[in-house]
C-alpha beads as a LAMMPS data file, in Angstrom:
LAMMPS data file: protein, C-alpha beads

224 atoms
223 bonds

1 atom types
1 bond types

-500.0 500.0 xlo xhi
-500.0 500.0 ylo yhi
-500.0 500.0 zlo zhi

Masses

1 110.0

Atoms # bond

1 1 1 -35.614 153.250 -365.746
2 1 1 -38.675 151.150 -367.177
3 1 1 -38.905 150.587 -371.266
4 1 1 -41.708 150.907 -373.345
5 1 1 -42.018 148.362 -374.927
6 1 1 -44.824 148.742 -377.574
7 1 1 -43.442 152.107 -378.384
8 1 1 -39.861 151.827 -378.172
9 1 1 -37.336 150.751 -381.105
10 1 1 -33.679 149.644 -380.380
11 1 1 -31.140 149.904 -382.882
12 1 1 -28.852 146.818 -383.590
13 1 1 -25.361 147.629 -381.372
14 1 1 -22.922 146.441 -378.806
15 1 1 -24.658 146.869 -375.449
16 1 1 -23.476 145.724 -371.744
17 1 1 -24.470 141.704 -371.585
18 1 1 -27.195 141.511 -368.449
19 1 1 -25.805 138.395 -367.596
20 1 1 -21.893 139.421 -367.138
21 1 1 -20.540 143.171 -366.588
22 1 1 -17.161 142.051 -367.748
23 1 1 -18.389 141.559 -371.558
24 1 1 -20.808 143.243 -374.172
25 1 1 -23.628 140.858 -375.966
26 1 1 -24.762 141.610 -379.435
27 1 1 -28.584 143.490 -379.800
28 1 1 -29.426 142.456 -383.551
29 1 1 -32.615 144.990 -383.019
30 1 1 -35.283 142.438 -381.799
31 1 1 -33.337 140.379 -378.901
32 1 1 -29.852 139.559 -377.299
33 1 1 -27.935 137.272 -379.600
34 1 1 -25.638 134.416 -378.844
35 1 1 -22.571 136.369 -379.511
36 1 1 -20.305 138.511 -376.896
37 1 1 -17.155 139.866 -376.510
38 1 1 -15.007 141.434 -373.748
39 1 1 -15.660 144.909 -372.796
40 1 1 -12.394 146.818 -373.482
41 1 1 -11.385 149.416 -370.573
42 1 1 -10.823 153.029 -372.138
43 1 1 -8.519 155.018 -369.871
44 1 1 -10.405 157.622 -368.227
45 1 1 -11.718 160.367 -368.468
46 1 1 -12.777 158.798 -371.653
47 1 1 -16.405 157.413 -371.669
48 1 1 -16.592 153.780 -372.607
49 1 1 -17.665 153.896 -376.592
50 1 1 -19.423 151.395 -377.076
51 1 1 -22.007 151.673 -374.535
52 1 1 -24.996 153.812 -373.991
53 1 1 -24.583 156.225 -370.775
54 1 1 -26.684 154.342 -368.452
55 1 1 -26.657 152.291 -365.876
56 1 1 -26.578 148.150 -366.838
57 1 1 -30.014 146.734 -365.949
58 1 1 -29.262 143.350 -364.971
59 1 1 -32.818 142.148 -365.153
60 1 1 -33.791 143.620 -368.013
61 1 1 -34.949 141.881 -371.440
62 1 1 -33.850 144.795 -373.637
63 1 1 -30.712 147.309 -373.509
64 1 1 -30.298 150.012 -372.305
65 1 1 -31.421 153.365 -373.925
66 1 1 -29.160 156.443 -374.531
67 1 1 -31.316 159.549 -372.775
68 1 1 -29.589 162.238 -374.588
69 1 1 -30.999 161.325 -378.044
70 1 1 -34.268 160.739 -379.299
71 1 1 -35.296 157.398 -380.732
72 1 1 -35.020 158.775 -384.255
73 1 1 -31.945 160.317 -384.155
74 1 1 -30.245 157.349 -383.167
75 1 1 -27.831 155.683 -385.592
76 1 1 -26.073 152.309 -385.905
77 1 1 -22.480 152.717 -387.145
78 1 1 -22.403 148.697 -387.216
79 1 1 -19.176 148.507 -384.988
80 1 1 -21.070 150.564 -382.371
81 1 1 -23.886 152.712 -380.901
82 1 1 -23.000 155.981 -382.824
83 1 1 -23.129 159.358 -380.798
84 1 1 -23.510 161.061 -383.492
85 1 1 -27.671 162.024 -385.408
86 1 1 -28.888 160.044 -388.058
87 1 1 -28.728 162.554 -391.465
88 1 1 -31.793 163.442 -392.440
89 1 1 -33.410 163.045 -396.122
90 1 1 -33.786 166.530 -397.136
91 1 1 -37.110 166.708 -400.297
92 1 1 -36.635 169.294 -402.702
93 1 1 -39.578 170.434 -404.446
94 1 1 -39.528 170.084 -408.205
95 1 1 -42.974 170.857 -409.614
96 1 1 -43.389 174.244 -411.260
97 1 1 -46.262 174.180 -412.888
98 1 1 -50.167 173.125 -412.798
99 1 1 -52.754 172.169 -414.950
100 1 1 -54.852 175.816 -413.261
101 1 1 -51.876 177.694 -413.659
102 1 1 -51.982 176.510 -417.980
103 1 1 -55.521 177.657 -417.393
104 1 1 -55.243 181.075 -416.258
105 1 1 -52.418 181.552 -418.568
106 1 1 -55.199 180.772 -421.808
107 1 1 -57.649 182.786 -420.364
108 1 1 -57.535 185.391 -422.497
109 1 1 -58.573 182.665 -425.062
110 1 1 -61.214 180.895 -423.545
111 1 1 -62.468 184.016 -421.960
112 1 1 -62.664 185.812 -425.392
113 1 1 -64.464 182.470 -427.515
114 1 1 -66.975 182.057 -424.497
115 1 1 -67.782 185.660 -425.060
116 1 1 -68.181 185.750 -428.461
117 1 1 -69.798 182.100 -428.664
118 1 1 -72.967 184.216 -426.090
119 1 1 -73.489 187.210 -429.136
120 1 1 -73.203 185.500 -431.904
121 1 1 -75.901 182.608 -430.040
122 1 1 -77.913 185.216 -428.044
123 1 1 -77.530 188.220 -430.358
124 1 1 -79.358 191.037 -428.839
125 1 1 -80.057 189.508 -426.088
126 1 1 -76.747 189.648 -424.746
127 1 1 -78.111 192.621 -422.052
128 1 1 -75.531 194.440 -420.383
129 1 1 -76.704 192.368 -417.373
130 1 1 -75.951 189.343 -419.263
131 1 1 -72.137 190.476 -419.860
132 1 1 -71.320 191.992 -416.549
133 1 1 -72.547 188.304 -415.141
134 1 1 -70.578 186.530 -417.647
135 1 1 -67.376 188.823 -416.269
136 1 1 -68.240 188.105 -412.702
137 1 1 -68.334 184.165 -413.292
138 1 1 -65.014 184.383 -415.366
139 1 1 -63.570 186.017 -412.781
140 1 1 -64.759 184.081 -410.214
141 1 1 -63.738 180.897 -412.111
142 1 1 -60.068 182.304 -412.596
143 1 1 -60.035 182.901 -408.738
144 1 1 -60.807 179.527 -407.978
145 1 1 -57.721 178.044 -410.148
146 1 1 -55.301 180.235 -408.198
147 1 1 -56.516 178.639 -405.141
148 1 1 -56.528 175.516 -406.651
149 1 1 -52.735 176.471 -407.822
150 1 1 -51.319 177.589 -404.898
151 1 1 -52.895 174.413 -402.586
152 1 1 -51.014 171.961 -405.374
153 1 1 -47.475 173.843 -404.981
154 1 1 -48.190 174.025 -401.250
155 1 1 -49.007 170.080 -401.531
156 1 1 -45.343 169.791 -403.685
157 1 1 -43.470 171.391 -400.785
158 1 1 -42.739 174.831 -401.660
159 1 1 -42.483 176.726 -399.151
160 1 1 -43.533 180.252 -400.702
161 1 1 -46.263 180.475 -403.107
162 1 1 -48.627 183.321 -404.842
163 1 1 -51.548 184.159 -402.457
164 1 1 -54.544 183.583 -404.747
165 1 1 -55.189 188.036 -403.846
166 1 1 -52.720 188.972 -406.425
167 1 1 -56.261 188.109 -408.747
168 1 1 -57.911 191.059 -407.517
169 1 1 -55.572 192.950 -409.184
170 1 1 -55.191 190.585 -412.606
171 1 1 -54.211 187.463 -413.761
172 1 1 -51.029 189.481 -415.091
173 1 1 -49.671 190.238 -411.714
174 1 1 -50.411 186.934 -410.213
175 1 1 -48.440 185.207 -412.856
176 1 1 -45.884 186.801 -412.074
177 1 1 -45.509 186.663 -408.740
178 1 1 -46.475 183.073 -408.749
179 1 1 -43.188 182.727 -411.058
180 1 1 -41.173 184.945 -408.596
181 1 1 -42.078 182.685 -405.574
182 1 1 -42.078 179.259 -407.989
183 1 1 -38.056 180.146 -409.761
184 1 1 -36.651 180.802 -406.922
185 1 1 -37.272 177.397 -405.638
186 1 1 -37.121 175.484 -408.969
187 1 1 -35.022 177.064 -410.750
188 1 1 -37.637 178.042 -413.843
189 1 1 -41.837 178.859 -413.412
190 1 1 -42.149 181.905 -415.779
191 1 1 -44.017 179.917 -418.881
192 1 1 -47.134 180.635 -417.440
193 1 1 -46.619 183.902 -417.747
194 1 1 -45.151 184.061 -421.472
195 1 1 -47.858 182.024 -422.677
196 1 1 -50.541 185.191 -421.021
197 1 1 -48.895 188.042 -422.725
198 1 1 -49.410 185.947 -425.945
199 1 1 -52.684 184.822 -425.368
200 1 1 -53.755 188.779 -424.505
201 1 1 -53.080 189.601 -428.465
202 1 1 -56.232 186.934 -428.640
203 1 1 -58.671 188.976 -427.877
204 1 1 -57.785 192.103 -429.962
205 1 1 -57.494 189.663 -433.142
206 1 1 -60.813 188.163 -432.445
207 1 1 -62.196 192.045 -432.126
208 1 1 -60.466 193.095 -435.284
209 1 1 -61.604 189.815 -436.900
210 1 1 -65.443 189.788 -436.152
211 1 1 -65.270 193.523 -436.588
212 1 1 -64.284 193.150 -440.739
213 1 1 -66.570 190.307 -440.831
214 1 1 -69.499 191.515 -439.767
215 1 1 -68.727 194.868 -441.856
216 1 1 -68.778 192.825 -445.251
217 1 1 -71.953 191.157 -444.415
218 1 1 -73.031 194.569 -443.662
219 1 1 -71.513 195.638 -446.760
220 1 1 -72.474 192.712 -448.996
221 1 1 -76.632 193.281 -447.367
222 1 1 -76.394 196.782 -448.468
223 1 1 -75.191 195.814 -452.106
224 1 1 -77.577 193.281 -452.199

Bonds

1 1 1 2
2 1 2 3
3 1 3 4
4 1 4 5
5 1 5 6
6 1 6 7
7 1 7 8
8 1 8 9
9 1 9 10
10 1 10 11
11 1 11 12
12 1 12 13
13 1 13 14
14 1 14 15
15 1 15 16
16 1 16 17
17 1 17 18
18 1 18 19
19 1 19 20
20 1 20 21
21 1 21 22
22 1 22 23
23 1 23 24
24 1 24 25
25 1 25 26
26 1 26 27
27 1 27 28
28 1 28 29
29 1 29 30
30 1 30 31
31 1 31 32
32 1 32 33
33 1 33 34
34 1 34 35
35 1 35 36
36 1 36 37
37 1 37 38
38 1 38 39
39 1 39 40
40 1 40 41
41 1 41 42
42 1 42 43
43 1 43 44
44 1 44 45
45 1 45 46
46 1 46 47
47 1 47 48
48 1 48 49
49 1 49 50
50 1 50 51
51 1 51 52
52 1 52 53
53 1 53 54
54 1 54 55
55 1 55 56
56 1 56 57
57 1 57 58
58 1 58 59
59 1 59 60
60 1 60 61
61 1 61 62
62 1 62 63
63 1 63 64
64 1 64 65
65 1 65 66
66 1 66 67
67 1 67 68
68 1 68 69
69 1 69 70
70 1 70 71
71 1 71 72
72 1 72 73
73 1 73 74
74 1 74 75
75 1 75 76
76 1 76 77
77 1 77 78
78 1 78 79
79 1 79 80
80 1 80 81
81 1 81 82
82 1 82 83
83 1 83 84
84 1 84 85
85 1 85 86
86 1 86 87
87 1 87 88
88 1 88 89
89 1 89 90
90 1 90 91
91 1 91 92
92 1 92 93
93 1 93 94
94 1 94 95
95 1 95 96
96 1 96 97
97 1 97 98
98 1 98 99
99 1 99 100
100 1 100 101
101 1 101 102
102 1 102 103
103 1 103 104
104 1 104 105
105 1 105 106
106 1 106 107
107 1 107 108
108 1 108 109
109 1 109 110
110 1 110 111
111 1 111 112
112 1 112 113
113 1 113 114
114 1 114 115
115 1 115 116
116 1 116 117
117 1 117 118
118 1 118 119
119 1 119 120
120 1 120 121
121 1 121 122
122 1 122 123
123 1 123 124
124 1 124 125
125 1 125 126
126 1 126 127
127 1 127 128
128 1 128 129
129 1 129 130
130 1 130 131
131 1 131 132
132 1 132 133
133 1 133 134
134 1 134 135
135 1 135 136
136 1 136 137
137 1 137 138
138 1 138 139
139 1 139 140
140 1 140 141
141 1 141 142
142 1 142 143
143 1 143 144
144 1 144 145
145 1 145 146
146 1 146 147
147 1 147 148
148 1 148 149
149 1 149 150
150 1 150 151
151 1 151 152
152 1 152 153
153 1 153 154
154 1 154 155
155 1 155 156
156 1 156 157
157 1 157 158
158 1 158 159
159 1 159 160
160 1 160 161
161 1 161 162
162 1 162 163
163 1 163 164
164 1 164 165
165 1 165 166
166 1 166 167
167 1 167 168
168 1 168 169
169 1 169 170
170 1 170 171
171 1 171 172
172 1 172 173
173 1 173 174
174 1 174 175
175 1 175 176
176 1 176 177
177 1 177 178
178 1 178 179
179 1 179 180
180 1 180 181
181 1 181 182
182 1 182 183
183 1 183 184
184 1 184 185
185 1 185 186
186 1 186 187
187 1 187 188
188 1 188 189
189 1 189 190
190 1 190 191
191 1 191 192
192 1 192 193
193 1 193 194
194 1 194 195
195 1 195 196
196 1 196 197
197 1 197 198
198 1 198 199
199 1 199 200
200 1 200 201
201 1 201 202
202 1 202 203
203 1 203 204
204 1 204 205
205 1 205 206
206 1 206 207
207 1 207 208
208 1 208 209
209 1 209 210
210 1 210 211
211 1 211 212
212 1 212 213
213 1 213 214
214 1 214 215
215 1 215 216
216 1 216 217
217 1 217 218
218 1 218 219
219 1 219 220
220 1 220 221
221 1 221 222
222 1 222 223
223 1 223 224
């Protein structure tokens, strides 16, 4: 059996000295060490313990290497060469929300002042051109954040995230699938969605607002 060298990593453990069959030599995880110890006979069929399953190379520099394992499953239980896998660090994700997702949540408020910032500045030259453009960019804008949204989660390890579609149908329904998909992994996701449904009463204020306003100046023009 010939060992890669370059590519291979041997963890620390009692392996079968090269030098005498009788005893086992100490691998600290770089090269033999000074220190050895008897090999103790286990009664058969038991498999010696502390030894990898393979046959003693007595030329070789390194130990031998356990076949039925892969290199990083192998764990060193200190006394000897465990059998059994290294556990594996499971990573949760935690992150539930985005800085697009805050953003498509306040659209109804940014949407509705951009609007009304183009009439009152371009008056009546806000064409009906000019507003079915400035709904095609919003939109188009909005779509981009839930891409933007879903490639962050995806980035934070969740595993099942809002496809950035659900916008074709409205911002509504993909907040809340997003915070189907995002508290079911974390626990809690649905602010996003609160913080919409208030910001929708935005725009109707704003109407109702500009609406009374411009009918006193109307008003107050006419008395004048």
């Amino acid at each position: 059996m010939s060992i890669d060298t370059a590519n291979t990593v041997i963890i620390a453990g009692w392996y079968p000295d090269p030098a005498n069959d009788a005893q086992a030599r100490w691998w600290d995880g770089s090269q033999w060490s000074t220190t050895t110890r008897p090999r103790h006979p286990v009664a058969p069929p038991q498999p010696d313990r502390y030894f990898s399953p393979v046959a003693i190379r007595t030329d070789a520099t390194l130990p031998p290497i356990d076949p039925y394992r892969p290199m990083n499953r192998r764990y060193d239980t200190q006394d000897n060469v465990s059998m059994a896998a290294k556990p594996i660090m499971q990573f949760h994700p935690t992150r539930a929300y985005t800085g697009a997702a805050w953003t498509i949540a306040t659209m109804p408020v940014w949407a509705t002042l951009l609007v009304l910032g183009l009439i009152i500045t371009l008056g009546d030259l806000y064409s009906t051109f000019l507003i079915a453009l400035t709904s095609v960019v919003i939109f188009a804008f909005a779509v981009s954040l839930a891409v933007h949204d879903r490639h962050v989660l995806d980035n934070s390890l969740h595993t099942r995230t809002a496809t950035p579609w659900w916008m074709l149908l409205s911002p509504l329904v993909y907040l809340i699938v997003r915070g189907y998909h995002v508290s079911r992994t974390v626990g809690h996701g649905w602010a996003p969605l609160v913080v919409y449904i208030l910001c929708s009463f935005v725009p109707a204020v704003a109407v109702l607002a500009f609406s009374t306003i411009y009918y006193a100046l109307f008003v107050s023009m006419l008395a004048g």
